[in-house]
C-alpha positions as CSV (number, residue, x, y, z in Angstrom):
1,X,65.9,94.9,151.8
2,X,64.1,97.4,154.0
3,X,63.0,100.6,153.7
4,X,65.4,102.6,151.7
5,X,66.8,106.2,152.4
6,X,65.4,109.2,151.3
7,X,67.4,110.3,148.1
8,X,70.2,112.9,148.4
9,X,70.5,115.7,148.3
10,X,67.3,116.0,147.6
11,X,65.9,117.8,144.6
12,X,64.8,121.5,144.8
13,X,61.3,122.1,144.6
14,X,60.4,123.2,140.6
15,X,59.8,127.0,141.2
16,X,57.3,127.9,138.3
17,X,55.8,131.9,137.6
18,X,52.7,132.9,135.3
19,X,53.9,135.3,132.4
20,X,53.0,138.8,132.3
21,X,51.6,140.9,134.9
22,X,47.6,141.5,136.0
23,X,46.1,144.2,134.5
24,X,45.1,146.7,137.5
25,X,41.2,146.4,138.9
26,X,39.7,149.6,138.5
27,X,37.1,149.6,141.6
28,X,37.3,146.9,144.7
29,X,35.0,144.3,144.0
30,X,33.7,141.9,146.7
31,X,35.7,139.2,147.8
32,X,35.9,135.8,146.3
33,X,33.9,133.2,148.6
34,X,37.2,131.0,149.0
35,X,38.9,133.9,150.4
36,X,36.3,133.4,153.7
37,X,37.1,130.1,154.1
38,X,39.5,130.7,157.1
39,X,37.9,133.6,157.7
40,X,34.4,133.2,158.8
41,X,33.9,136.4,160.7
42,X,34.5,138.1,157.0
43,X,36.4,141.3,158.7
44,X,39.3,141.0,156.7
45,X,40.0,139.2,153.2
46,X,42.6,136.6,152.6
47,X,45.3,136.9,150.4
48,X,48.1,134.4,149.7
49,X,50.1,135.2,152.1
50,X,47.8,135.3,155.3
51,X,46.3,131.7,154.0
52,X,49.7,130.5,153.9
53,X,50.7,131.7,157.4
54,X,47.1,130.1,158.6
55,X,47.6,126.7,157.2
56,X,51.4,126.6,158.2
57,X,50.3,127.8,162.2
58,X,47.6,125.1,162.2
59,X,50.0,122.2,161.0
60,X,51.9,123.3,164.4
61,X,55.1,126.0,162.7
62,X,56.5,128.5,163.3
63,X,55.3,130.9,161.7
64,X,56.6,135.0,161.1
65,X,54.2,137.5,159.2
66,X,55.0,140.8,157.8
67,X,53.0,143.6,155.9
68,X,52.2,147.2,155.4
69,X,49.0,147.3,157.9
70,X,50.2,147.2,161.5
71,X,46.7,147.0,162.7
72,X,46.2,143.7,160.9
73,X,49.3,142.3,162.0
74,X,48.2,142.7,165.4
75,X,45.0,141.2,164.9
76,X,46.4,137.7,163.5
77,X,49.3,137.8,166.1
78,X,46.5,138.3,169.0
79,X,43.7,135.8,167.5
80,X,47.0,133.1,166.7
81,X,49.6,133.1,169.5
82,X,52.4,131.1,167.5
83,X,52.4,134.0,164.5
84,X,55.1,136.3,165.3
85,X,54.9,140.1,163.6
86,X,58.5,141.9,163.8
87,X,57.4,145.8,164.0
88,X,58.3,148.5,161.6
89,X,59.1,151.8,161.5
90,X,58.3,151.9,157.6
91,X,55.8,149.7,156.7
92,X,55.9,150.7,153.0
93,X,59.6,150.5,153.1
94,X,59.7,146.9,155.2
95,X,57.2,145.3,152.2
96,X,59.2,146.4,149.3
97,X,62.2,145.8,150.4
98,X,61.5,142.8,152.7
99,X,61.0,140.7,149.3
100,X,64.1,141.4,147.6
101,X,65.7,140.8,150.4
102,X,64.3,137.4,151.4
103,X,64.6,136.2,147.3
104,X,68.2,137.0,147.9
105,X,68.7,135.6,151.3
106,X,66.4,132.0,150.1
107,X,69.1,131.8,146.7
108,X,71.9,132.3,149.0
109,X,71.1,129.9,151.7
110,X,69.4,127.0,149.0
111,X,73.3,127.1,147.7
112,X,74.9,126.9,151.3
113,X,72.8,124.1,152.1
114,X,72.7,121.9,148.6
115,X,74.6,119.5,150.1
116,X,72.8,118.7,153.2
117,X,69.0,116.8,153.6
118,X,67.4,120.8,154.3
119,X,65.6,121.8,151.4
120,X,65.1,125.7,150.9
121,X,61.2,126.5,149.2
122,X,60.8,129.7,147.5
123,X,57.4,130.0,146.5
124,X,56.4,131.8,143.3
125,X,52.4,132.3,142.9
126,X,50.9,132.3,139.8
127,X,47.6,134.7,139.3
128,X,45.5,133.8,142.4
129,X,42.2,135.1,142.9
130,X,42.2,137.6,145.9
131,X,41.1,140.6,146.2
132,X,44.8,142.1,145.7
133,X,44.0,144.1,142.1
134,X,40.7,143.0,142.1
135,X,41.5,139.1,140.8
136,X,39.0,137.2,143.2
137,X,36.8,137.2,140.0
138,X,39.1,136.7,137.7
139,X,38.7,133.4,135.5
140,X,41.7,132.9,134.5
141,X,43.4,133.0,138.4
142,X,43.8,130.2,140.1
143,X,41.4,129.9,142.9
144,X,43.1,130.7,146.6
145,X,42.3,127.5,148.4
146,X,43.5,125.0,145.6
147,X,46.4,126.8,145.4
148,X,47.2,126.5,149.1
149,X,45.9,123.1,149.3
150,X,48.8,122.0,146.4
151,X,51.5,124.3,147.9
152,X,51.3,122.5,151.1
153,X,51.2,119.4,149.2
154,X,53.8,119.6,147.2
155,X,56.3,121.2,150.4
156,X,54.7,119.5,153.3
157,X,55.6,115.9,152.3
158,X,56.6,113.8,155.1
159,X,59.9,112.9,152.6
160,X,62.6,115.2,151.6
161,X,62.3,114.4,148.1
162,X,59.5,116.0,146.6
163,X,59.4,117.0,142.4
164,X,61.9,115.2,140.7
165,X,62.2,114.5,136.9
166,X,60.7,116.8,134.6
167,X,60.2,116.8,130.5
168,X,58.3,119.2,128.5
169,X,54.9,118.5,127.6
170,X,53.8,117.0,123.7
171,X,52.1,120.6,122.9
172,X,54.9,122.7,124.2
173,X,52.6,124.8,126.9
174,X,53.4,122.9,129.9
175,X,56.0,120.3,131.6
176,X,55.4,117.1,132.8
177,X,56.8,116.4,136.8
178,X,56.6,113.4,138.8
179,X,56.4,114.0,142.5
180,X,58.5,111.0,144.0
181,X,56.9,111.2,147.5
182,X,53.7,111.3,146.6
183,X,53.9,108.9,143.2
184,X,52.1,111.5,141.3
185,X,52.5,112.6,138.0
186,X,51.7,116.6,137.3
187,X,51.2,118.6,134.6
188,X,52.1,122.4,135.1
189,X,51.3,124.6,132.7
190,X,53.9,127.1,132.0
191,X,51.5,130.2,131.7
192,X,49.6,129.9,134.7
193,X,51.8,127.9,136.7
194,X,48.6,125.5,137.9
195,X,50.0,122.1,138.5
196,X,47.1,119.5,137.2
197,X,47.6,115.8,138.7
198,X,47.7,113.2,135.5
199,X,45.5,110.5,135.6
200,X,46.9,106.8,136.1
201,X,45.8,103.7,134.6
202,X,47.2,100.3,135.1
203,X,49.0,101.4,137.7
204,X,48.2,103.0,141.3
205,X,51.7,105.4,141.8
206,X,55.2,106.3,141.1
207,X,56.0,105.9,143.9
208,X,60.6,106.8,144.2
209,X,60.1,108.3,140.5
210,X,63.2,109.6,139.6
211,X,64.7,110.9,136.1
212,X,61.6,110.8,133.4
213,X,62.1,110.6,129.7
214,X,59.0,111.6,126.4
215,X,59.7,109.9,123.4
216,X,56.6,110.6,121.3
217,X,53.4,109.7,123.3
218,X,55.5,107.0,125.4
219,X,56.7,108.3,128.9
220,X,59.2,106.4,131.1
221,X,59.4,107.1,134.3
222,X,62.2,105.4,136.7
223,X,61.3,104.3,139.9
224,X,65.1,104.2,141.5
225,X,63.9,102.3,144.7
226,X,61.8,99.7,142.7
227,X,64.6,99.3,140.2
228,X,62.3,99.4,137.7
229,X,61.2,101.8,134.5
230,X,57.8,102.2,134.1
231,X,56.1,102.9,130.3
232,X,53.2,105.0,130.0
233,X,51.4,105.9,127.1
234,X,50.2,109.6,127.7
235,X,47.3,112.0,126.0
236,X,48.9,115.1,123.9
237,X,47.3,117.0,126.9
238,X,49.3,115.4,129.5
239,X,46.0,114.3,131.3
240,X,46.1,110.6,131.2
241,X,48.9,108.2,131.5
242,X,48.5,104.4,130.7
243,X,50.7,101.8,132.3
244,X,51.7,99.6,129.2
245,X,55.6,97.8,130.2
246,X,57.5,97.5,132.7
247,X,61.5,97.4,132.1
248,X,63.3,96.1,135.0
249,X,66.9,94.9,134.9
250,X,69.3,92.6,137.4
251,X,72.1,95.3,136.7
252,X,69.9,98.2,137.9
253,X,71.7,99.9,141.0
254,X,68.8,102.3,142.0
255,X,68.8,104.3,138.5
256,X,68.3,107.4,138.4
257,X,68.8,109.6,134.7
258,X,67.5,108.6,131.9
259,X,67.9,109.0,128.0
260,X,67.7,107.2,124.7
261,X,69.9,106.8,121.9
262,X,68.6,104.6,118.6
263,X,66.7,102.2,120.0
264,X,68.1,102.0,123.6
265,X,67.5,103.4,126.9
266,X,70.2,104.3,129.0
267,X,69.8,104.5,133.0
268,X,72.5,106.0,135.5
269,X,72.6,103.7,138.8
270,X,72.4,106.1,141.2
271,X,73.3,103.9,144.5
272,X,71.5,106.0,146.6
273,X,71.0,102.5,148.8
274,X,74.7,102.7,149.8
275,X,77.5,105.0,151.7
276,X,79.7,106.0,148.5
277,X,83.2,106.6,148.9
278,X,86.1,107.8,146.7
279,X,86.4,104.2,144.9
280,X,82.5,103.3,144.7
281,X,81.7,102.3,140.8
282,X,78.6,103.8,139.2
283,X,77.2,102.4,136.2
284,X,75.4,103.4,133.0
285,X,72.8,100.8,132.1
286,X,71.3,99.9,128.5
287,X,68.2,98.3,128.0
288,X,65.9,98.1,125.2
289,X,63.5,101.0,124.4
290,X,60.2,99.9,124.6
């Protein structure tokens, strides 16, 4: 069998938002030294959004900027021809309103094209440290180049199926996602939103993981293309996973789903391998939990 097709239509990526707001900085404090990375010359600090635009114009996009500070737009179009700045009568106006806007237009378009391989990625930051509200100090925020370096990760894959299954974590403060591109497990805590890679042992990926499943400190995670489950036994932080079984199966079709029942596991064949039509069976597989 060769190289399988992508799954499809792939799976949205997780869009995940730190509770609460930031409590306002009261004086302008000097920026965080990760916010100079791309910016050597130190004239102007990076937020989010400009690292973003930077990393996405040096991976060879498109890219389109926007912002209150015409000045500064120029300045980025004019240092990186590539990075388009649409002018504004109302600069206050165009920021405000330029996010609800785009939210609305991302939702709308994500559900106009669920059924095709385009995937629609509306990202959500947690607390970052910039110097927007004074946060490039601020333990607690995430600092800015980690959090580009795992946005780009997790929407830059070179597949169009990127975080797939996902379970809540043992202590209730985080979920667990595997990243079927990559064959990473994650663990993204719900407060902050920082994604923490898990550990593996016994086992290099998971590689094509699709629907996962927690039973205690046991996690299975299906590897559709592999037709395979694989059994971890995983920390109560959701740092470690150890590779302990293997379930495979001669009736597995590609599983996807997964859940348990007693003391069975039961696995939807997904069939991505094939061209369904209106008559194409699908099966519901049980195996013995593990």
């Amino acid at each position: 069998m060769g190289k399988p097709p992508s799954p499809a239509p792939p799976v949205p990526f997780v869009r995940l938002q730190r509770r609460g707001g930031v409590r306002p900085a009261t004086r302008r404090r000097a920026p965080h030294e990760a916010d100079r990375q791309h910016d050597p010359d130190h004239r102007r600090y990076l937020g989010i959004g400009l690292g973003l635009a930077l990393r996405l114009h040096e991976a060879a996009n498109r890219v389109i900027v926007a912002g209150r500070r015409r000045e500064l737009l120029d300045e980025i179009t004019a240092e990186h021809p590539g990075i388009d700045a649409p002018n504004s009568r109302s600069p206050r106006t165009t920021s405000r309103s330029t996010k609800a806007a785009l939210h609305s237009f991302s939702e709308s378009l994500r559900m106009q094209l669920a059924d095709s391989a385009v995937q629609v990625v509306e990202v959500a930051p947690p607390g970052v440290r910039t110097t927007l509200l004074g946060q490039q100090d601020r333990e607690a925020s995430m600092p800015l180049e980690d959090f580009l370096a795992e946005t780009l990760d997790w929407v830059q894959a070179s597949e169009p199926c990127n975080a797939n299954g996902i379970v809540p974590s043992r202590d209730g403060r985080g979920v667990i996602v595997v990243h079927a591109t990559l064959g990473k497990l994650y663990h993204v805590d719900l407060d902050t939103g920082h994604a923490t890679e898990i550990a593996l042992k016994g086992a290099d990926d998971v590689i094509w993981g699709g629907g996962i499943l927690l039973a205690g400190h046991r996690l299975y995670v299906v590897q559709n293309f592999l037709n395979r489950v694989s059994v971890f036994d995983i920390d109560a932080r959701a740092r470690t996973a150890v590779l302990r079984d293997t379930i495979t199966d001669p009736r597995f079709e590609v599983p996807s789903a997964v859940a348990h029942f007693g003391d069975r596991l039961y696995l939807v064949d997904g069939r991505f391998d094939i061209t369904p039509t209106l008559d194409t069976p699908y099966d519901a597989v049980a195996v013995e939990l593990r």
